[in-house]
N, C-alpha and C positions, 0 to 999 in steps of 0.2 A: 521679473523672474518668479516662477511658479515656485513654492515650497514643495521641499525634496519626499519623495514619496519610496517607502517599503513595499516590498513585492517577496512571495516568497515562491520559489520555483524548482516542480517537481518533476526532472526529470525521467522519463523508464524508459523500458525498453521500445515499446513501438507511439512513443507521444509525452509531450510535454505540458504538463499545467500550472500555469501563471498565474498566479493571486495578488491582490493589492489590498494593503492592509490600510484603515486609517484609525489613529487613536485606538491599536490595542485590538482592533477588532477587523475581520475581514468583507471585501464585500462578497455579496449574494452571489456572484458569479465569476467564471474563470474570465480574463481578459488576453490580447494577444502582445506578442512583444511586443509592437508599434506600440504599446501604452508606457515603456520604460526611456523617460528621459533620460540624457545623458550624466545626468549627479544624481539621478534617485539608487537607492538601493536595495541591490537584487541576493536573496539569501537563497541558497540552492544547494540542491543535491540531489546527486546524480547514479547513474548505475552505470553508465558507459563512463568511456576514459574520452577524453577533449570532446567534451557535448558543444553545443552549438546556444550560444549563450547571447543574452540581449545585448542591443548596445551603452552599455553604460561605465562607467570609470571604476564603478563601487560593486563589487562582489564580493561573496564572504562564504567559502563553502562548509558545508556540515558532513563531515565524516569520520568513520572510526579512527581513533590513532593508536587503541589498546582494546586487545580480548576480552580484559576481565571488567572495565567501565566505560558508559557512555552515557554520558551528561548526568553522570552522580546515579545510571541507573547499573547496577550489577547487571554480565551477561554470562550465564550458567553456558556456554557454547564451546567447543574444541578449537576455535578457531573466529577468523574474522566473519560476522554471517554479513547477508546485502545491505548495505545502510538503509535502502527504503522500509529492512521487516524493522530494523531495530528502531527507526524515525516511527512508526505506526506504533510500536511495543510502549516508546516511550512517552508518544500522547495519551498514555494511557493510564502507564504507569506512574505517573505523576500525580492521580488525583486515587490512587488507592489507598486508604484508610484502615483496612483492617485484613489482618490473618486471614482470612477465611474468601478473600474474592478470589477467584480465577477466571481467567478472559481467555478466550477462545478467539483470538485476531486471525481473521479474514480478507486479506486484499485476491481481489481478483481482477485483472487486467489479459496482459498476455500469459501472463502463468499464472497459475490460482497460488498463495500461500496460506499455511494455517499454522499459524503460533502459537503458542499457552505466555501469558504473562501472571504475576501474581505479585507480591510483596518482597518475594525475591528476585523480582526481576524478567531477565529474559528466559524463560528457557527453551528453547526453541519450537521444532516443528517440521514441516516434511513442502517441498514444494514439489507440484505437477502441474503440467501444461494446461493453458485455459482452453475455454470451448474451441475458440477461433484457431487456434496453435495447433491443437489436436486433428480437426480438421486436415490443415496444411500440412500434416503428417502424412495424408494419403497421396502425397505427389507422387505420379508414376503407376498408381492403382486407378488409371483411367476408365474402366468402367464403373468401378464407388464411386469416381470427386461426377463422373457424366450422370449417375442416377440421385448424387444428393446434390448437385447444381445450384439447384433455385430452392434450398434447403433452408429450413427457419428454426430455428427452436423454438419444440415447444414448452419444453418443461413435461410434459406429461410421460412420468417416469415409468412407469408401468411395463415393468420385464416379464417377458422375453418382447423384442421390437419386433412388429411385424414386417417391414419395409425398409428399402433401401434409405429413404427420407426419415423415419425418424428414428433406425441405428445411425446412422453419420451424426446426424443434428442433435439428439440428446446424450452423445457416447459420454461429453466434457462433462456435462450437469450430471449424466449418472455414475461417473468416478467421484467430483465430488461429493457428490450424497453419499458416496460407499464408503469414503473416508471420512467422513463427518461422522456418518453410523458408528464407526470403530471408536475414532477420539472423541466423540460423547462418552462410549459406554464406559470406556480406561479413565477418560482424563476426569468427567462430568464438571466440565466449567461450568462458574454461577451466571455469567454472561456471554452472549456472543454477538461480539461489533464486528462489522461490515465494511469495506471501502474499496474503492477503484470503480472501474465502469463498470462494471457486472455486478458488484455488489450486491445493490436492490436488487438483479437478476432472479436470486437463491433464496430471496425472503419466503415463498410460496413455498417451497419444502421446509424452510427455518421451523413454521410453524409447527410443521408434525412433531417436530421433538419436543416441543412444550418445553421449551428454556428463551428466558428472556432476550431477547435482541434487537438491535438497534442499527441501521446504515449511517456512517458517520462519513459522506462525502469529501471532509474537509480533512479528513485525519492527519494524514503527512505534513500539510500544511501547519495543521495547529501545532505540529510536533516541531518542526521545523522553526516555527516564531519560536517557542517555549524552547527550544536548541540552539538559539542565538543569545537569546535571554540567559540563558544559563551560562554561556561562551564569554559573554560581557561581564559577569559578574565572576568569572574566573579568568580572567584576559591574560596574566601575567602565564598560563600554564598553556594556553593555545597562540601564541605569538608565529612557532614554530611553521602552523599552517595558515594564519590568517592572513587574508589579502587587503589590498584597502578599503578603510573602515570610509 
């Protein structure tokens, strides 16, 4: 019998990614369910309701159960926000050290989000639809999706678009360069980390603002082990939702 193995798994909206952690630390790359024995276990959370989960006896999910704390981190919000922004807020928030950081959190997948975190925690931020989602907006405007078809982004932001090909393809990256412009100049975070599959996408404009940034691929993930961690060592107050250990 093989020793039981941790895995931690990030559900969203259009795709799932699966990690396996050993001693504390993860590996290099995503893996597929078929890697989840039947006793290892699977740490997870999710954005849909009844996601589609591996096979294994041992799950244990991470999510909000109160407005005003998650995993010992305050969240300044009106309300429950997605567990994935507050999972990314709190890999972060975790290793802040002094009054004066502010992070500028960026997932971008199917929707882009962009959060402020700091020393008080979470306080929010604004989500809009990603490139690809934006895109799929034009359903039924059959001559646009027939002239941006075979349509690529290029990043090359430079307004006003000449062409059906690169208004359609850069419209996502040029809203959020538009709202970046705005929450730099109000908010002027010290940092800004990056994650999801587009991520690294948005580095190439990152630079123009001349503020420090970093694509952290693993982020949820690292947030997600460090939310189990923290689960465990408060077990007696999360019993309510925990499943088997």
């Amino acid at each position: 019998m093989r020793p039981q193995k941790l895995f931690t798994l990030d559900i969203g909206n259009s795709s799932s990614k699966l990690l396996c952690w050993n001693k504390g630390y993860p590996e290099r790359s995503f893996c597929s369910y078929d890697s989840v024995g039947h006793d290892d276990l699977v740490i997870f959370s999710s954005v849909k309701n009844n996601p589609q989960l591996p096979r294994t006896k041992k799950t244990f999910e991470i999510k909000q159960k109160n407005t005003a704390l998650f995993g010992g981190m305050p969240v300044k919000y009106g309300e429950k926000a997605g567990v994935d922004r507050l999972i990314f807020a709190y890999s972060i928030f975790q290793n802040i050290v002094t009054h004066s950081e502010k992070f500028l959190l960026i997932d971008l997948g199917t929707y882009c989000t962009m959060d402020i975190v700091t020393h008080q925690g979470f306080l929010g931020g604004l989500i809009i639809p990603g490139p690809k989602e934006m895109i799929r907006s034009y359903e039924g405007a059959d001559q646009i999706l027939e002239n941006s078809k075979q349509s690529k982004v290029t990043r090359k932001l430079d307004f006003p678009f000449k062409d059906s090909h690169s208004t359609i393809s850069n419209a996502g990256f040029f809203c959020i360069k538009s709202c970046l412009e705005k929450i730099i100049r109000d908010q002027a975070p010290s940092k800004i980390i990056t994650t999801g599959g587009g991520g690294k996408l948005i580095s190439s404009f990152l630079n123009e603002f001349k503020i420090d940034h970093d694509h952290h691929p693993f982020a949820l993930h690292y947030g997600i082990y460090s939310l189990y961690s923290w689960e465990l060592r408060h077990k007696e107050k999360t019993m309510e939702y925990q499943n088997t250990l």
